[in-house]
PQR file of N, CA, C, O and H, with PARSE charges and radii, in Angstrom:
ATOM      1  N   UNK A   1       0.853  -1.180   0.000 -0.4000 1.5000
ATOM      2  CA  UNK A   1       0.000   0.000   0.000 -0.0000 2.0000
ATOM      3  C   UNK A   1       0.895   1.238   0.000  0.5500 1.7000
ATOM      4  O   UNK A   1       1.926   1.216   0.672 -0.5500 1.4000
ATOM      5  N   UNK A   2       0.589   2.229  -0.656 -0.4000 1.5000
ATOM      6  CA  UNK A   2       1.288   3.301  -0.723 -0.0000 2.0000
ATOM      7  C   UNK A   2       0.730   4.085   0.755  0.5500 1.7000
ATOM      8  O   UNK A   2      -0.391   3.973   1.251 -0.5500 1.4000
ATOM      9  H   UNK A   2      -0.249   2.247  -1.202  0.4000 1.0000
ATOM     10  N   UNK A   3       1.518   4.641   1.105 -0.4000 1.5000
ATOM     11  CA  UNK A   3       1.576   5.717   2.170 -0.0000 2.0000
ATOM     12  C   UNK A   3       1.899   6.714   1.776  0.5500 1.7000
ATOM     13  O   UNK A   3       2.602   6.753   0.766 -0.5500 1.4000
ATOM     14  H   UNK A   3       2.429   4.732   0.702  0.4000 1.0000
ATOM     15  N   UNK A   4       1.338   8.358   2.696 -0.4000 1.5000
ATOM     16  CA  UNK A   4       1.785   9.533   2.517 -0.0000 2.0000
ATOM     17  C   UNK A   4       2.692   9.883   3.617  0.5500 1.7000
ATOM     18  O   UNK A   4       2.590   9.419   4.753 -0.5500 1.4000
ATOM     19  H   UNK A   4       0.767   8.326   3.516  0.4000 1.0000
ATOM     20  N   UNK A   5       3.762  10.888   3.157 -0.4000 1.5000
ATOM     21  CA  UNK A   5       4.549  11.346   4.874 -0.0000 2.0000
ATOM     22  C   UNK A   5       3.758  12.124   5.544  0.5500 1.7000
ATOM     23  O   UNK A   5       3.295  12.882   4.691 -0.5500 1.4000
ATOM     24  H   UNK A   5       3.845  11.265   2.234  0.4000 1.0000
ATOM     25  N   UNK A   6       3.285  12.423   6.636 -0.4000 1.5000
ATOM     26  CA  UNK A   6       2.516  13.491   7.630 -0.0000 2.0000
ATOM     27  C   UNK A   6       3.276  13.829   8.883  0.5500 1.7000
ATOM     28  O   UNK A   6       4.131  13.329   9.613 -0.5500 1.4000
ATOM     29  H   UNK A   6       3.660  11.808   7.329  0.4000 1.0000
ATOM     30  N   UNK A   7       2.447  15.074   8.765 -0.4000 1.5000
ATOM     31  CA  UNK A   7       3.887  15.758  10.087 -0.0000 2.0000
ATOM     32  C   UNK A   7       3.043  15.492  11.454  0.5500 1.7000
ATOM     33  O   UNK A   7       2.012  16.010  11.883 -0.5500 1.4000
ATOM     34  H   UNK A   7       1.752  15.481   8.172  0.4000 1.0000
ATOM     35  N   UNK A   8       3.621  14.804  11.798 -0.4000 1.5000
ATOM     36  CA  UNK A   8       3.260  14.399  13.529 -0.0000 2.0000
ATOM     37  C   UNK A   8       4.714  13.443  14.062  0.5500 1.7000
ATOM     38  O   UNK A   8       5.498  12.684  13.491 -0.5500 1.4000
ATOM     39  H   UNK A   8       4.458  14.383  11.449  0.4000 1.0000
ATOM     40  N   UNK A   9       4.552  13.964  15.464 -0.4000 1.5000
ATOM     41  CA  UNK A   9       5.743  13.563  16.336 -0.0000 2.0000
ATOM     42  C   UNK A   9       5.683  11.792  16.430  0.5500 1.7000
ATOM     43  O   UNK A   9       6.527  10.950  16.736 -0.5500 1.4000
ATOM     44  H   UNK A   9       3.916  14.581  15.928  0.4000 1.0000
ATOM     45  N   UNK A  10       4.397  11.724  16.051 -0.4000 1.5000
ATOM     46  CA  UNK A  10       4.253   9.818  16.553 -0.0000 2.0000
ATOM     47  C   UNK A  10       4.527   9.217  14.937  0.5500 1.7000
ATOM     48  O   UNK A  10       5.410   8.445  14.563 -0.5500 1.4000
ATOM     49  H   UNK A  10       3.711  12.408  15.802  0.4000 1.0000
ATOM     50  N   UNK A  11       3.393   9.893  14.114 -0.4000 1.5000
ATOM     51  CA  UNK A  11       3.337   9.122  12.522 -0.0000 2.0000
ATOM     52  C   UNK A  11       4.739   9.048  11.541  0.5500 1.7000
ATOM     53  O   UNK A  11       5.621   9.907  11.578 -0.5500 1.4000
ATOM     54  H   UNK A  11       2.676  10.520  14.418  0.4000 1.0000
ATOM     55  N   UNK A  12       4.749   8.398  11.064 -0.4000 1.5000
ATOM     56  CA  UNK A  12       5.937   8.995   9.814 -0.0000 2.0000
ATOM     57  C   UNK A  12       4.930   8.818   8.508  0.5500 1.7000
ATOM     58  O   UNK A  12       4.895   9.777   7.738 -0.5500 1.4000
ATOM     59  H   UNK A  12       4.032   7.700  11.035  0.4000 1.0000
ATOM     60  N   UNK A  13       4.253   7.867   8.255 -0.4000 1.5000
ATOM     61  CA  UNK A  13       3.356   8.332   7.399 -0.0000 2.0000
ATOM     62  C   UNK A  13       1.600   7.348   7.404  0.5500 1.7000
ATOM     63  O   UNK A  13       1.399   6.332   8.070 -0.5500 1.4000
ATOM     64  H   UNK A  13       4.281   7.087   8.881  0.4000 1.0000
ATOM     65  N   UNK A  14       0.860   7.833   6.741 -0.4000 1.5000
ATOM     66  CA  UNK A  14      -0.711   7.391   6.546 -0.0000 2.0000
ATOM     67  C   UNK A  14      -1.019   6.340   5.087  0.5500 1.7000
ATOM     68  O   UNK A  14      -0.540   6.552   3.973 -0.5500 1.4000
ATOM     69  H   UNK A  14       1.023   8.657   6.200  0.4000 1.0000
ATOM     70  N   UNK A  15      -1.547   5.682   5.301 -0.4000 1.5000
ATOM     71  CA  UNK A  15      -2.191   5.109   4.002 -0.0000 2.0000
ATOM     72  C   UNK A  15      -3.028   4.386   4.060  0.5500 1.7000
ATOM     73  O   UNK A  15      -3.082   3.655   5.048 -0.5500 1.4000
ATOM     74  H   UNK A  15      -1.937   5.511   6.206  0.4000 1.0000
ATOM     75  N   UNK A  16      -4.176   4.272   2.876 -0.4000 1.5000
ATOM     76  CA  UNK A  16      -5.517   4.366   3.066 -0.0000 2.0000
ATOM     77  C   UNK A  16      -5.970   3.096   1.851  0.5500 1.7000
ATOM     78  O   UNK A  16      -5.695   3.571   0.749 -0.5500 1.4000
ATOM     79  H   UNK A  16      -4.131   4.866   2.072  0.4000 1.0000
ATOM     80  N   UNK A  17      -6.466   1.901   1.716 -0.4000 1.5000
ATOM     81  CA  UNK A  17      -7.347   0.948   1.005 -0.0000 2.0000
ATOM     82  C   UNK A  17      -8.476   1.619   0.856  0.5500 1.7000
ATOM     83  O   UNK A  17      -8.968   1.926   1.942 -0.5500 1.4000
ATOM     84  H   UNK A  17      -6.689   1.514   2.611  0.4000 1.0000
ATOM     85  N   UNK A  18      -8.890   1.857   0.221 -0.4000 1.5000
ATOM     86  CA  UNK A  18     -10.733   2.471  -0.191 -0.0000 2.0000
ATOM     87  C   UNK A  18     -11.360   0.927  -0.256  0.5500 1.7000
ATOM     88  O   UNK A  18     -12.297   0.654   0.494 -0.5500 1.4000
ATOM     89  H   UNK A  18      -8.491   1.608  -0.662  0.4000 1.0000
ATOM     90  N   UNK A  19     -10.847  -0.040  -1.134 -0.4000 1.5000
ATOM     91  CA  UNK A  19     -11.603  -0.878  -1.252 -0.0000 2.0000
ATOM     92  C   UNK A  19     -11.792  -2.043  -0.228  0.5500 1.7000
ATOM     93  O   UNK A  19     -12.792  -2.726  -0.006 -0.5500 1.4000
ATOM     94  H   UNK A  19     -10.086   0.182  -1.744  0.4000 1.0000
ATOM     95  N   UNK A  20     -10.421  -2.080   0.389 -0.4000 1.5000
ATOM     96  CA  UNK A  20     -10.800  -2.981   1.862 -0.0000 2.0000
ATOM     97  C   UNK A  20     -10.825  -2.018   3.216  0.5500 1.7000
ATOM     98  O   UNK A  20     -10.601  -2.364   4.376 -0.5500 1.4000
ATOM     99  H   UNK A  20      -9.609  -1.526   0.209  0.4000 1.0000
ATOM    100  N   UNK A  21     -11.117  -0.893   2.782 -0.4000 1.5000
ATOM    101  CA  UNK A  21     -11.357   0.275   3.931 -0.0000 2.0000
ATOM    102  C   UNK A  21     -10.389  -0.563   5.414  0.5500 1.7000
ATOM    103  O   UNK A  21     -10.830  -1.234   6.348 -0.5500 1.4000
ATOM    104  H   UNK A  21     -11.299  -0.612   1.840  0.4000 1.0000
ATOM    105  N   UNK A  22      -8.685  -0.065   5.009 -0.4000 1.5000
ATOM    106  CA  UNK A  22      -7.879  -0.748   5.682 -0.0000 2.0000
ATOM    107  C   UNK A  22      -6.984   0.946   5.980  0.5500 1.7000
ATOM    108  O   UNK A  22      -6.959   1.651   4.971 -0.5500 1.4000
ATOM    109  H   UNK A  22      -8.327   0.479   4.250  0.4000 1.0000
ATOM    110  N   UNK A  23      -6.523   1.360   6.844 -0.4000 1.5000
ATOM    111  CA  UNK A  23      -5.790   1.927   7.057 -0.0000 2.0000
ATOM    112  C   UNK A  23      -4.882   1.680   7.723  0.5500 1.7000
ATOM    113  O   UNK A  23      -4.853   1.030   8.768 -0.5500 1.4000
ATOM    114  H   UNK A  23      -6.543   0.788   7.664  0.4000 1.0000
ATOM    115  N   UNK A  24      -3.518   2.517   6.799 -0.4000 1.5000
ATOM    116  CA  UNK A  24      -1.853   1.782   7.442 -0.0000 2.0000
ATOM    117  C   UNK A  24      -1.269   2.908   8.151  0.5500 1.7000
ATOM    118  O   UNK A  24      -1.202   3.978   7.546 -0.5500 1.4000
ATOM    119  H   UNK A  24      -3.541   3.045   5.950  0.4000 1.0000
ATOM    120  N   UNK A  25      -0.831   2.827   9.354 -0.4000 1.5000
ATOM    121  CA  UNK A  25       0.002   3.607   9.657 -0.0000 2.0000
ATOM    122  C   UNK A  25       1.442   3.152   9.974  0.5500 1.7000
ATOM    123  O   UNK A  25       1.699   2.097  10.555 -0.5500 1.4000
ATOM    124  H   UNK A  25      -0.885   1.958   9.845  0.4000 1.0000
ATOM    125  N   UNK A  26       2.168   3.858   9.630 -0.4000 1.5000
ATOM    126  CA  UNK A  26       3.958   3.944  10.010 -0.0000 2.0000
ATOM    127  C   UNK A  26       4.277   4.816  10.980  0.5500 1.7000
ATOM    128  O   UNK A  26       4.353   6.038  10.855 -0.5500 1.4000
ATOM    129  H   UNK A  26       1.959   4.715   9.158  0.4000 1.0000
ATOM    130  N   UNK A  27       4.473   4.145  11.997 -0.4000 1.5000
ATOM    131  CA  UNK A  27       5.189   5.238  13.339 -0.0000 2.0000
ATOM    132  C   UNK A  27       6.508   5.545  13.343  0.5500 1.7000
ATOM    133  O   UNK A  27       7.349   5.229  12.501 -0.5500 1.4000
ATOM    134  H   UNK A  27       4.412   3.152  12.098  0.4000 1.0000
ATOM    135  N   UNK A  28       6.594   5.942  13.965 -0.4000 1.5000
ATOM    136  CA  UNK A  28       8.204   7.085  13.884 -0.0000 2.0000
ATOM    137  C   UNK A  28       9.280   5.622  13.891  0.5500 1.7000
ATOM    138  O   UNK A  28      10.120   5.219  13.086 -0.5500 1.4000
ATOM    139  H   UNK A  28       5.911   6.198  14.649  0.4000 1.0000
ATOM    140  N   UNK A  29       8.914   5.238  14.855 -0.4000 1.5000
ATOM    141  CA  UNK A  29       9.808   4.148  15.349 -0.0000 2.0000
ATOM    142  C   UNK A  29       9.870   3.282  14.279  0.5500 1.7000
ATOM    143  O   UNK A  29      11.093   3.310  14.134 -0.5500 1.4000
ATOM    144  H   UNK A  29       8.232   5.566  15.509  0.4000 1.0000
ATOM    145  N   UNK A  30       9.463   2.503  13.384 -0.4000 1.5000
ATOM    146  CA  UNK A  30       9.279   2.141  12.189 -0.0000 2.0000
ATOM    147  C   UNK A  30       8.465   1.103  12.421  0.5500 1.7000
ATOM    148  O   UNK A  30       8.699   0.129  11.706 -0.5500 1.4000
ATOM    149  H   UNK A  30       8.470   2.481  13.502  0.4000 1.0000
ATOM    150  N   UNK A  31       7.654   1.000  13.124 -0.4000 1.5000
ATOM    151  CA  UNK A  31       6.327  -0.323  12.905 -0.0000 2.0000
ATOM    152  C   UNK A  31       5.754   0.170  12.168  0.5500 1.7000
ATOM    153  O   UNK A  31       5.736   1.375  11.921 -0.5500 1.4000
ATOM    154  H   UNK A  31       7.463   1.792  13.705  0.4000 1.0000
ATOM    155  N   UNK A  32       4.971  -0.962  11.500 -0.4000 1.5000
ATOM    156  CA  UNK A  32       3.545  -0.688  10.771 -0.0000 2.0000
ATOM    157  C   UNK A  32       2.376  -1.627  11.164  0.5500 1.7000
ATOM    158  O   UNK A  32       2.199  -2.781  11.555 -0.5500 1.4000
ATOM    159  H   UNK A  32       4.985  -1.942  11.701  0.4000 1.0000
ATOM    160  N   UNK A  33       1.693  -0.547  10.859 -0.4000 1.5000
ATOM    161  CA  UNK A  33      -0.306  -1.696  10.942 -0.0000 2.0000
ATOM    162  C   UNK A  33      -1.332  -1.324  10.728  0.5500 1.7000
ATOM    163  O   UNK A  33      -1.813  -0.217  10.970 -0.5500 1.4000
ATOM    164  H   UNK A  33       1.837   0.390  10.542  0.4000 1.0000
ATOM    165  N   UNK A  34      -1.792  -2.224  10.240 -0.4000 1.5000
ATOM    166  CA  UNK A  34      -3.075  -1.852   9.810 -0.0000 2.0000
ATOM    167  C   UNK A  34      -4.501  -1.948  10.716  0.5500 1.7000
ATOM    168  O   UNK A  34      -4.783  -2.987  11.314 -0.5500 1.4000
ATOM    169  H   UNK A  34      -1.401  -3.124  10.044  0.4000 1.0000
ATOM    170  N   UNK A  35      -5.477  -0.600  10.757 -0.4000 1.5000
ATOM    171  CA  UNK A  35      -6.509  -1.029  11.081 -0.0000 2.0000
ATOM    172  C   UNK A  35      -7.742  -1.119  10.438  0.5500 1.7000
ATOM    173  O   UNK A  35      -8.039  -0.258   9.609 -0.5500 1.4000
ATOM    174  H   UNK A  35      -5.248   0.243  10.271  0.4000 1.0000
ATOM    175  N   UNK A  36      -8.524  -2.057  10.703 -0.4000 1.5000
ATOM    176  CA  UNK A  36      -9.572  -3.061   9.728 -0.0000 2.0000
ATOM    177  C   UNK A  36     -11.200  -1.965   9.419  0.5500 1.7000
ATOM    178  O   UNK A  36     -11.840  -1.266  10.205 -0.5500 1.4000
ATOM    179  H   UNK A  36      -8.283  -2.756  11.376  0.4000 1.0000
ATOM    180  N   UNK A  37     -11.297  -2.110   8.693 -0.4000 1.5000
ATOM    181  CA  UNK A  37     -13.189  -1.987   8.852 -0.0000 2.0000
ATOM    182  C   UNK A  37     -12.945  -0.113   8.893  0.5500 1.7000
ATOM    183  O   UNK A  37     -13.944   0.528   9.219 -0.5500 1.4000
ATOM    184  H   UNK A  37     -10.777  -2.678   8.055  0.4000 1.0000
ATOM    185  N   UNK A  38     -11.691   0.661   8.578 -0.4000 1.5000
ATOM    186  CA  UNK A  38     -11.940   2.130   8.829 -0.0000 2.0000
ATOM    187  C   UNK A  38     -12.588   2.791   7.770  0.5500 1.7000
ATOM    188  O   UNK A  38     -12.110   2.690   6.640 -0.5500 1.4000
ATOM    189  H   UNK A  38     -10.879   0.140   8.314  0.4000 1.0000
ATOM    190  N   UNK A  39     -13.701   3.514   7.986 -0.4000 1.5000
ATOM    191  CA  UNK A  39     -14.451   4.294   6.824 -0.0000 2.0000
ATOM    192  C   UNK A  39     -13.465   4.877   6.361  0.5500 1.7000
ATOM    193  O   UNK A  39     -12.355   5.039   6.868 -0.5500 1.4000
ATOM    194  H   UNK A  39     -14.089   3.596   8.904  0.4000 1.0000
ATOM    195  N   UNK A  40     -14.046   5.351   4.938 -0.4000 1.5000
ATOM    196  CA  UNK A  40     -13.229   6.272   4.666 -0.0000 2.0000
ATOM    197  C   UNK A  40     -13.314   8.027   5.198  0.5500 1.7000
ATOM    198  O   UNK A  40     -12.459   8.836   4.836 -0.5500 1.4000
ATOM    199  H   UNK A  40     -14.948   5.219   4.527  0.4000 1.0000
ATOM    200  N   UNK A  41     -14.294   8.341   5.949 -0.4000 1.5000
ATOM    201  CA  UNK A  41     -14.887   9.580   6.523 -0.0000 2.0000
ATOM    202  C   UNK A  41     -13.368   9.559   7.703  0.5500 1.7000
ATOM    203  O   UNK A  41     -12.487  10.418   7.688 -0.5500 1.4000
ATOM    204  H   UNK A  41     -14.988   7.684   6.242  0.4000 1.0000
ATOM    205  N   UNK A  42     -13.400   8.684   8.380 -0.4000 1.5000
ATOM    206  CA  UNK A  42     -12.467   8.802   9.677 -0.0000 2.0000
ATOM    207  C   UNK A  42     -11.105   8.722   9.584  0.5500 1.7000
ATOM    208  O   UNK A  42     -10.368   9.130  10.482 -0.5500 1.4000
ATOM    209  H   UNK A  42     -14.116   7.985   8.392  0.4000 1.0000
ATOM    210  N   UNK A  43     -10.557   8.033   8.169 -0.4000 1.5000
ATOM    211  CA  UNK A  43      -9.127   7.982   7.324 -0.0000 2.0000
ATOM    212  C   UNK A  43      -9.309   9.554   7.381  0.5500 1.7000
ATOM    213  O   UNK A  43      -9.131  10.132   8.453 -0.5500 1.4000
ATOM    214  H   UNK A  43     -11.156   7.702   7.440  0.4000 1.0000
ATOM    215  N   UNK A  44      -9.626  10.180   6.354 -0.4000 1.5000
ATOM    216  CA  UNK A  44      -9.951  11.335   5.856 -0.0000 2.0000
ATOM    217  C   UNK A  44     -10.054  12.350   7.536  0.5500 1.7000
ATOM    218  O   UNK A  44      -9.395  13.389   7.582 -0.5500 1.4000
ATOM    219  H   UNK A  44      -9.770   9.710   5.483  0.4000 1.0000
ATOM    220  N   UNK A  45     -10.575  12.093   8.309 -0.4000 1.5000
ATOM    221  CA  UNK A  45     -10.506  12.865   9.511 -0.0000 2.0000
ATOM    222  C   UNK A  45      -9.223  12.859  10.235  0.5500 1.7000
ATOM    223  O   UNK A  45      -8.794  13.931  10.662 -0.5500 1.4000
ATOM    224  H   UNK A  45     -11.111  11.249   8.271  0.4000 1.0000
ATOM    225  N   UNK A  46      -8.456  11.592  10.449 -0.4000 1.5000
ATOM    226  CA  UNK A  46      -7.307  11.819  10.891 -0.0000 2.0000
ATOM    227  C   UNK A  46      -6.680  12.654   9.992  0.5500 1.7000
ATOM    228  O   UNK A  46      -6.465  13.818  10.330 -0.5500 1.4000
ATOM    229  H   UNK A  46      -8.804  10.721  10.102  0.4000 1.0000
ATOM    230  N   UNK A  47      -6.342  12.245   8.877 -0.4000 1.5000
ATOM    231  CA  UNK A  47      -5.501  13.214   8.038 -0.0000 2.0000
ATOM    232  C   UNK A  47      -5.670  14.911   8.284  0.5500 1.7000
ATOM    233  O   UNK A  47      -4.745  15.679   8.017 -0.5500 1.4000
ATOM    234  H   UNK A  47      -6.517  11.299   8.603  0.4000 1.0000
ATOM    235  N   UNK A  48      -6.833  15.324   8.770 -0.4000 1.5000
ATOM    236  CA  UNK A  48      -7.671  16.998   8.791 -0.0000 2.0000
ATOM    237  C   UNK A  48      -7.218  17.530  10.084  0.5500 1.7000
ATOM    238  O   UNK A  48      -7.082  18.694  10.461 -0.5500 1.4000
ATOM    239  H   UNK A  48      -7.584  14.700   8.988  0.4000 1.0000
ATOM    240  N   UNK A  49      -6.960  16.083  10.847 -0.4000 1.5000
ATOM    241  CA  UNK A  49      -7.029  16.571  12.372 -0.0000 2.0000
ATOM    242  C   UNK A  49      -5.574  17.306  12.548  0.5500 1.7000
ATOM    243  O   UNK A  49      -4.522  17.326  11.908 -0.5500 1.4000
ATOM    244  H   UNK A  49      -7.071  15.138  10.541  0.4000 1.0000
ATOM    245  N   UNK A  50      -6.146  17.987  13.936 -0.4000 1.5000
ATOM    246  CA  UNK A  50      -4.770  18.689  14.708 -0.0000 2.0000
ATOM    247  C   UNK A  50      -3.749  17.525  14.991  0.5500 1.7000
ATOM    248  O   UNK A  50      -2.611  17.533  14.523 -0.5500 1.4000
ATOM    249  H   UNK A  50      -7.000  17.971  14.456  0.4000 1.0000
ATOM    250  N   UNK A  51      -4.082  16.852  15.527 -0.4000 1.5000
ATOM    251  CA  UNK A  51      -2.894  15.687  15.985 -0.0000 2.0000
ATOM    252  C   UNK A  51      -3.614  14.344  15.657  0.5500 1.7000
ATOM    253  O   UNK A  51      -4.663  13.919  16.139 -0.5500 1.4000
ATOM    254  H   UNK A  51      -5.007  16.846  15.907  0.4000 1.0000
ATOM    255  N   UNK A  52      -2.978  13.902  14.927 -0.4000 1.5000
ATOM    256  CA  UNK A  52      -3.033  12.716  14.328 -0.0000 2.0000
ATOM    257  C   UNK A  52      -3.092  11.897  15.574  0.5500 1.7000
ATOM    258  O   UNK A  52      -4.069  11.415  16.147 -0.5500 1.4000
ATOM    259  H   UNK A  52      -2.125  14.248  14.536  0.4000 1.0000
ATOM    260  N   UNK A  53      -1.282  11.834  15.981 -0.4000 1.5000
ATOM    261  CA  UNK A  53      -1.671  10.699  17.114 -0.0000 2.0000
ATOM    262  C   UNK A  53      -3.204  10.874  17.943  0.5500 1.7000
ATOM    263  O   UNK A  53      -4.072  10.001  17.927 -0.5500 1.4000
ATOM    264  H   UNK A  53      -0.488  12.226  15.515  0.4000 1.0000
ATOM    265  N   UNK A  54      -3.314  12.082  18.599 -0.4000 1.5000
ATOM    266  CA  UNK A  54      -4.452  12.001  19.372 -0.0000 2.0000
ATOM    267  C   UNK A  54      -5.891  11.230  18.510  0.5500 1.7000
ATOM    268  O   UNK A  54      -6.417  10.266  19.067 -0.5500 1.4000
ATOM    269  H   UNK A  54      -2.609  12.791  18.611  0.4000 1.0000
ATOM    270  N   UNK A  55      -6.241  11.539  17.664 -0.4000 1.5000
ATOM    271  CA  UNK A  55      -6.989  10.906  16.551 -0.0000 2.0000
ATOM    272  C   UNK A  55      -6.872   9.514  17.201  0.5500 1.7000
ATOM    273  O   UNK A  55      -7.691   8.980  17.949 -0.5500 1.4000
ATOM    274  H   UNK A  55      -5.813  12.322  17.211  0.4000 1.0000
ATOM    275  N   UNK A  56      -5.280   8.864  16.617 -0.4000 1.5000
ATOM    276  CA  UNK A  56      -5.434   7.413  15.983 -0.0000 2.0000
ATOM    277  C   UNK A  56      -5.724   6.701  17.815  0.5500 1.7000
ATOM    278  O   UNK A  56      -6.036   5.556  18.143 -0.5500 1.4000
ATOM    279  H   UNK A  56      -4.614   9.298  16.009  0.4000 1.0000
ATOM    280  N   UNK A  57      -5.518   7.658  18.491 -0.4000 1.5000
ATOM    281  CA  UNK A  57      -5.624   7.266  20.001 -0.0000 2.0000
ATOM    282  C   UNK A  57      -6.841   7.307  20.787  0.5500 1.7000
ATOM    283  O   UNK A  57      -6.920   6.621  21.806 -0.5500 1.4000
ATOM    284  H   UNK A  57      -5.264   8.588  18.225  0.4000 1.0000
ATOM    285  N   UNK A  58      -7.866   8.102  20.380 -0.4000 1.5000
ATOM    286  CA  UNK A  58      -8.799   8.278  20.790 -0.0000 2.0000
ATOM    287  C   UNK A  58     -10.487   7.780  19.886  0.5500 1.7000
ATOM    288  O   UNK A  58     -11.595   7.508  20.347 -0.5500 1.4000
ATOM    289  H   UNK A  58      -7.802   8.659  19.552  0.4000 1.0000
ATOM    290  N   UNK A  59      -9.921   7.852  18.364 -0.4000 1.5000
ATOM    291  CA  UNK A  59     -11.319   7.687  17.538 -0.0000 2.0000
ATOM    292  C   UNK A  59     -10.816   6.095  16.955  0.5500 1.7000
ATOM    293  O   UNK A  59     -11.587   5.138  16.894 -0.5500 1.4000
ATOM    294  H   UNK A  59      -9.020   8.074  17.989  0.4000 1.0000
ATOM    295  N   UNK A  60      -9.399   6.057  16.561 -0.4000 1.5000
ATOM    296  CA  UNK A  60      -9.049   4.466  15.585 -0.0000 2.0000
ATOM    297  C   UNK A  60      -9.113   3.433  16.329  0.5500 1.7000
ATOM    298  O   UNK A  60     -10.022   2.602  16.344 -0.5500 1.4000
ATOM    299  H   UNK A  60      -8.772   6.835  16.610  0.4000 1.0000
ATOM    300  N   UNK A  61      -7.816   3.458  17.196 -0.4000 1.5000
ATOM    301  CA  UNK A  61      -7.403   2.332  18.128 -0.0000 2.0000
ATOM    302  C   UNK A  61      -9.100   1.633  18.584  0.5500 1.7000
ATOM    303  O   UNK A  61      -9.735   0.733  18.034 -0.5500 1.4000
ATOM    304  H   UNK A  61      -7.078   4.133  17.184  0.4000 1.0000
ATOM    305  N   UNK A  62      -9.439   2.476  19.785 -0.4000 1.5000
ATOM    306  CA  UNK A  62     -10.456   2.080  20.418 -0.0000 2.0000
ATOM    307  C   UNK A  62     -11.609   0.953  19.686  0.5500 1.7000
ATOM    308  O   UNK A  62     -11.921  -0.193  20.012 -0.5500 1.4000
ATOM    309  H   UNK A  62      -8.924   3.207  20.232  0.4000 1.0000
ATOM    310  N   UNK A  63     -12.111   1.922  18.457 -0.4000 1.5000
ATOM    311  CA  UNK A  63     -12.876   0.748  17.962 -0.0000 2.0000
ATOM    312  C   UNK A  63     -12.429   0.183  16.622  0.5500 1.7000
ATOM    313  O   UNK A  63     -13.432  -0.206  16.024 -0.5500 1.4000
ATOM    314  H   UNK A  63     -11.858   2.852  18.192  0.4000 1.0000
ATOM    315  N   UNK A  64     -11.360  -0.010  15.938 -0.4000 1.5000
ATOM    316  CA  UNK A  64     -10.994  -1.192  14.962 -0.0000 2.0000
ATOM    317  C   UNK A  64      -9.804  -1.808  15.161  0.5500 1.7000
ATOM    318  O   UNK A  64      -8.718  -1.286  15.414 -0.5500 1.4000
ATOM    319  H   UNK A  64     -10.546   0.306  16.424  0.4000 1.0000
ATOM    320  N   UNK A  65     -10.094  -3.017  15.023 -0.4000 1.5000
ATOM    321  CA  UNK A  65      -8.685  -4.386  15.446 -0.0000 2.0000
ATOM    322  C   UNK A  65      -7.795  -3.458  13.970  0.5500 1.7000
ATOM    323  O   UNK A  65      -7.952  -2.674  13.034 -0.5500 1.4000
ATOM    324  H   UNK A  65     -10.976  -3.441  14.817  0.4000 1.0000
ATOM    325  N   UNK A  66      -6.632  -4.479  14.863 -0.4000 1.5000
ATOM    326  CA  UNK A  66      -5.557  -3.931  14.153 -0.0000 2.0000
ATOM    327  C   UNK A  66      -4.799  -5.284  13.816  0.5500 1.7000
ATOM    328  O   UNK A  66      -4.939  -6.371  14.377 -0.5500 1.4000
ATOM    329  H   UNK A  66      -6.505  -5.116  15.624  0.4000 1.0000
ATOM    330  N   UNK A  67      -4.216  -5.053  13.082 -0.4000 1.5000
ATOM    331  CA  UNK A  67      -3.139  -6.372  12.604 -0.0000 2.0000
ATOM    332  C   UNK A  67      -1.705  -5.501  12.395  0.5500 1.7000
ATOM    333  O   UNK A  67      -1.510  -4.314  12.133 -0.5500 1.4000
ATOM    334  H   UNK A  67      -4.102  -4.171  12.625  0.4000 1.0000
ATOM    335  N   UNK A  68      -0.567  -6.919  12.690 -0.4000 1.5000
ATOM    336  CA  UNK A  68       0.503  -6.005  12.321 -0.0000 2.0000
ATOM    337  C   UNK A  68       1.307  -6.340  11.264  0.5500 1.7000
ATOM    338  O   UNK A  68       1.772  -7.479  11.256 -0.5500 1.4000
ATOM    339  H   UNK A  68      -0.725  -7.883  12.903  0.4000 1.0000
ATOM    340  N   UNK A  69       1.668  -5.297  10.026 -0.4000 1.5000
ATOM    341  CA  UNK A  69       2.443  -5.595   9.069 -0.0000 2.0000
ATOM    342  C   UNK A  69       4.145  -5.389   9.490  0.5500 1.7000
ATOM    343  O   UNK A  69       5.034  -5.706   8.700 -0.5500 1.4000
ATOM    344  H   UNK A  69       1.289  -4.371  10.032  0.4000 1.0000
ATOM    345  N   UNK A  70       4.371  -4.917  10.602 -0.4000 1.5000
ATOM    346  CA  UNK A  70       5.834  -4.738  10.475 -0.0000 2.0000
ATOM    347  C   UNK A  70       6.184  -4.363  11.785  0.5500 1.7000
ATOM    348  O   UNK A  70       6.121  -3.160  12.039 -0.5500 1.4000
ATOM    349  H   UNK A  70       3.649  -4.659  11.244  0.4000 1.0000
ATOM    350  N   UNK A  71       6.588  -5.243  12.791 -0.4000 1.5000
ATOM    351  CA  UNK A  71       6.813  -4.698  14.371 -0.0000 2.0000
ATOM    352  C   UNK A  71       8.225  -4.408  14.339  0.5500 1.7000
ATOM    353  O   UNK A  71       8.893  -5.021  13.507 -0.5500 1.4000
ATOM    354  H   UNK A  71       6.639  -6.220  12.586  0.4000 1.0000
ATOM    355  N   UNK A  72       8.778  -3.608  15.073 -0.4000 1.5000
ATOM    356  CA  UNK A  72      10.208  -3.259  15.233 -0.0000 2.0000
ATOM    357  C   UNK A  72      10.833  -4.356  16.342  0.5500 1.7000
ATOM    358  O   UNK A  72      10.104  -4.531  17.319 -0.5500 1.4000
ATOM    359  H   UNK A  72       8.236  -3.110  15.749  0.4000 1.0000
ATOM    360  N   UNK A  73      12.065  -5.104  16.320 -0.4000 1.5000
ATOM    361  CA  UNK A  73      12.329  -5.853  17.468 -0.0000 2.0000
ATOM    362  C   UNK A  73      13.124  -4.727  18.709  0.5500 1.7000
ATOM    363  O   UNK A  73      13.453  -5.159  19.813 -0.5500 1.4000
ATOM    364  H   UNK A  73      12.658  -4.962  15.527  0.4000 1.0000
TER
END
């Protein structure tokens, strides 16, 4: 999946499935993962928001599972 870079202290970058409404994030630290079932209204809202992390911390996490494409050891 392609990702965009975004400026936040936690993200390094966002990316978005329309068709399996999957969103990826890349954290600073270099994990990645995806979370499942995200509209595209709330992709689109993190991206708008003041702080992303707070977003993916307060509206993503909470209600969609996540899987992981890439944990850091």
């Amino acid at each position: 999946m392609r990702r965009a870079h975004v400026q936040s202290s936690s993200v390094r970058s966002v990316g978005y499935d329309l068709d399996h409404r999957v969103l990826e994030i890349e954290y600073v630290g270099g994990g990645v993962y995806d979370y499942l079932d995200v509209p595209p209204e709330e992709a689109l809202a993190l991206l708008e928001s003041d702080s992303i992390g707070r977003y993916l911390n307060g509206v993503v996490k909470p209600h969609h599972r996540c899987r992981v494409v890439h944990r850091v050891a």
